[in-house]
C-alpha positions as CSV (number, residue, x, y, z in Angstrom):
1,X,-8.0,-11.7,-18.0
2,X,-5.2,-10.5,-15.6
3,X,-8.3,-10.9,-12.9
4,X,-8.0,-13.8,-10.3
5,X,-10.6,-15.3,-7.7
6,X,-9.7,-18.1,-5.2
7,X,-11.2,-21.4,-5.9
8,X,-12.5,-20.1,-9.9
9,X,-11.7,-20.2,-12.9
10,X,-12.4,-17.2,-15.2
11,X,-15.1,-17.5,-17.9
12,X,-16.0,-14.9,-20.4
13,X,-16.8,-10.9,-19.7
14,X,-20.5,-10.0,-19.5
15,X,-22.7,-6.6,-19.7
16,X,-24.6,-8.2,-16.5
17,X,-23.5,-9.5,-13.4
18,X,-25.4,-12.0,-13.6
19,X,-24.3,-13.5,-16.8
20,X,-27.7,-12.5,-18.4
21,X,-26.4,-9.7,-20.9
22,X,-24.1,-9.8,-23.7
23,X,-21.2,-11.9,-23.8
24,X,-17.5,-11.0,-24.6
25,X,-14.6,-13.4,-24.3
26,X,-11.3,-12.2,-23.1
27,X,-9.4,-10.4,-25.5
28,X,-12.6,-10.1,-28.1
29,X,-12.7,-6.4,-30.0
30,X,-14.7,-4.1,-29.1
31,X,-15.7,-0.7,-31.1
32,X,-15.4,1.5,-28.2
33,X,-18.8,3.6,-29.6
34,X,-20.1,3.5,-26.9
35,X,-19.4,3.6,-22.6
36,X,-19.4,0.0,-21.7
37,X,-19.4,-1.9,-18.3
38,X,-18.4,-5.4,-18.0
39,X,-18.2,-7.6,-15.0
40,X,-15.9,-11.3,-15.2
41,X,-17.9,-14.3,-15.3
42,X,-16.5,-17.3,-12.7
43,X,-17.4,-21.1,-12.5
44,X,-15.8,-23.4,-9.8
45,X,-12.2,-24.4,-11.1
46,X,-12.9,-27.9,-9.9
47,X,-9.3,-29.5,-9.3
48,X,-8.8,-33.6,-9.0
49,X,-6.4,-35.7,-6.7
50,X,-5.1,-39.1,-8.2
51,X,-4.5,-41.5,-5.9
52,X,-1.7,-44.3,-6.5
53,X,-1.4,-47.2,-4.7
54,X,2.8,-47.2,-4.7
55,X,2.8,-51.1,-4.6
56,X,-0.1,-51.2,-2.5
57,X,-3.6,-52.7,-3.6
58,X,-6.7,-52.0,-3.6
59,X,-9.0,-49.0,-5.2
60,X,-9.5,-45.3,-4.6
61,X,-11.7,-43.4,-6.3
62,X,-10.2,-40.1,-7.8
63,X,-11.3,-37.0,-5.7
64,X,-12.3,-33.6,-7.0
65,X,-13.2,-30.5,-5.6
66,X,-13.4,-27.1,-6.1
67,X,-12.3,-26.0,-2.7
68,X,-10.4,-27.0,0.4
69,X,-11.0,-30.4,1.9
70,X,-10.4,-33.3,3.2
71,X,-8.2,-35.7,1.0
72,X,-10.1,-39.1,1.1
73,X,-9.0,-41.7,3.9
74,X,-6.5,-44.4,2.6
75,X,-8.2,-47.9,1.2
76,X,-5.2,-49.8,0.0
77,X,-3.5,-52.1,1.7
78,X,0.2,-53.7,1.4
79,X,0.9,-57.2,2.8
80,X,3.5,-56.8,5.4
81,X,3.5,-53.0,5.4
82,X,1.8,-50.4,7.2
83,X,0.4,-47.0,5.7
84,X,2.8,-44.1,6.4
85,X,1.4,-41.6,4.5
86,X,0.8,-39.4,1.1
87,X,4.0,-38.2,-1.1
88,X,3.9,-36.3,-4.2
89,X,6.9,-38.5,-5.3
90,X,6.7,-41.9,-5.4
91,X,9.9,-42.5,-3.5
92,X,8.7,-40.1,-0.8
93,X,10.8,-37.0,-1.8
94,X,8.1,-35.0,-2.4
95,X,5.8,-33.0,-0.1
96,X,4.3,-35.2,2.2
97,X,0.5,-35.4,3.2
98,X,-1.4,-36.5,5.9
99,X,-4.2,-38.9,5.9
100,X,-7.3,-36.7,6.0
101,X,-5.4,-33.6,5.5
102,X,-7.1,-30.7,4.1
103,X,-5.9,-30.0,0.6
104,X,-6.9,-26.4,-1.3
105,X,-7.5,-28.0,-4.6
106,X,-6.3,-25.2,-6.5
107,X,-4.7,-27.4,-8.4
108,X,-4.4,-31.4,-9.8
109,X,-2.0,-33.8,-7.7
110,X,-0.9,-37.3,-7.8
111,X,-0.4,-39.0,-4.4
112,X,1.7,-42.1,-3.9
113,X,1.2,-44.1,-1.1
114,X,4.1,-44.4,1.4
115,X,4.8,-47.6,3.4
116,X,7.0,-48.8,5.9
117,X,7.7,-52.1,7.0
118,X,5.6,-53.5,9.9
119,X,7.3,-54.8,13.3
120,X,6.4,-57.3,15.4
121,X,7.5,-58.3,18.9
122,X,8.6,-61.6,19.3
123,X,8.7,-62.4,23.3
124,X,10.5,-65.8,24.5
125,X,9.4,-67.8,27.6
126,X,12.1,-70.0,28.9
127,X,9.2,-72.5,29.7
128,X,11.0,-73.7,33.0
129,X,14.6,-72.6,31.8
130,X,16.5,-69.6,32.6
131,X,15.5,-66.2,31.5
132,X,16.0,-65.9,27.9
133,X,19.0,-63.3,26.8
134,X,17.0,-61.5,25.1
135,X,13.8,-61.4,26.9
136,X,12.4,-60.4,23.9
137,X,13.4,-58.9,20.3
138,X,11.6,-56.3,17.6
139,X,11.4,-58.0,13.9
140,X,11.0,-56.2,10.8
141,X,8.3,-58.2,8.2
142,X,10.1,-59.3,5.5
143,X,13.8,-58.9,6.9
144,X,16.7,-61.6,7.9
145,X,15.8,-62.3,11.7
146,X,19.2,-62.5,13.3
147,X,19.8,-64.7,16.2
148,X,17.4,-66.0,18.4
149,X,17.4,-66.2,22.2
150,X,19.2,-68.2,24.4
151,X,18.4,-70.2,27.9
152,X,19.3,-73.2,29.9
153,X,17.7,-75.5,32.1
154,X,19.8,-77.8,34.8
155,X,19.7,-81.5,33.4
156,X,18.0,-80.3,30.3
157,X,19.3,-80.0,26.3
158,X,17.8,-77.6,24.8
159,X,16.0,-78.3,21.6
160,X,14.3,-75.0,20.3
161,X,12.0,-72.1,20.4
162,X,8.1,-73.4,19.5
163,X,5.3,-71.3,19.5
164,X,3.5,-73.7,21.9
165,X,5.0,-74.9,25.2
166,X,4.7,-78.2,24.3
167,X,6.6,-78.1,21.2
């Protein structure tokens, strides 16, 4: 059938609108004996998004629909990584989606999760030295942390940074 109709898929051709009469499929012969009226038969073209954890974890349940909605809120999670995210593309050179965005479902779609490294903030107190150069610093999870900090203290050697002030 050459006929189209957002958000269905095309059935069979019928001598009643509502379905009820006699049934043709597409392209079936027909005698031509007599005048005929048909009228296309639709169900819901139900489409289904895949989601893909991308070297995440966890479990999402596929989602299907047969019209725009909301794509289902992410559940996985990545150690050390924040979610940045939907790609079509694993490596995030696809078309990008928004948590929650609204997706027309007019067709099947993988989505890879897209993650990007969490920071941290990693503030030094001098404890009764100087002020520390820097005064703080922005760390990436999982990366080489550079240099630390450095301070003084008059009549003092200094022995390192602690998470506690008393060492």
């Amino acid at each position: 059938s050459p006929f189209t109709r957002d958000g269905y898929a095309f059935v069979e051709w019928n001598t009643r609108p509502d379905g009820h009469g006699h049934s043709f499929a597409d392209g079936q012969e027909y005698s031509f004996s007599s005048d005929l009226t048909l009228y296309a038969q639709w169900s819901r073209a139900w489409h289904t998004v895949r989601f893909e954890p991308n070297g995440g974890t966890g479990y999402m349940r596929d989602q299907r629909e047969s019209h725009p909605d909301e794509l289902s809120p992410n559940a996985f999670t990545r150690d050390g990584f924040g979610f940045d995210g939907w790609n079509t593309s694993a490596d995030g050179h696809g078309r990008a989606f928004e948590d929650g965005e609204v997706y027309s479902f007019s067709s099947d779609l993988t989505l890879y999760a897209q993650w990007r490294r969490g920071t941290h903030t990693v503030t030094f107190d001098a404890n009764g030295g100087s002020n520390p150069t820097p005064a703080s610093k922005v760390v990436t999870f999982g990366s080489a942390y550079g240099a630390l900090a450095t301070t003084s203290r008059a009549g003092h050697t200094f022995d390192g940074w602690f998470t506690a002030a008393t060492g």
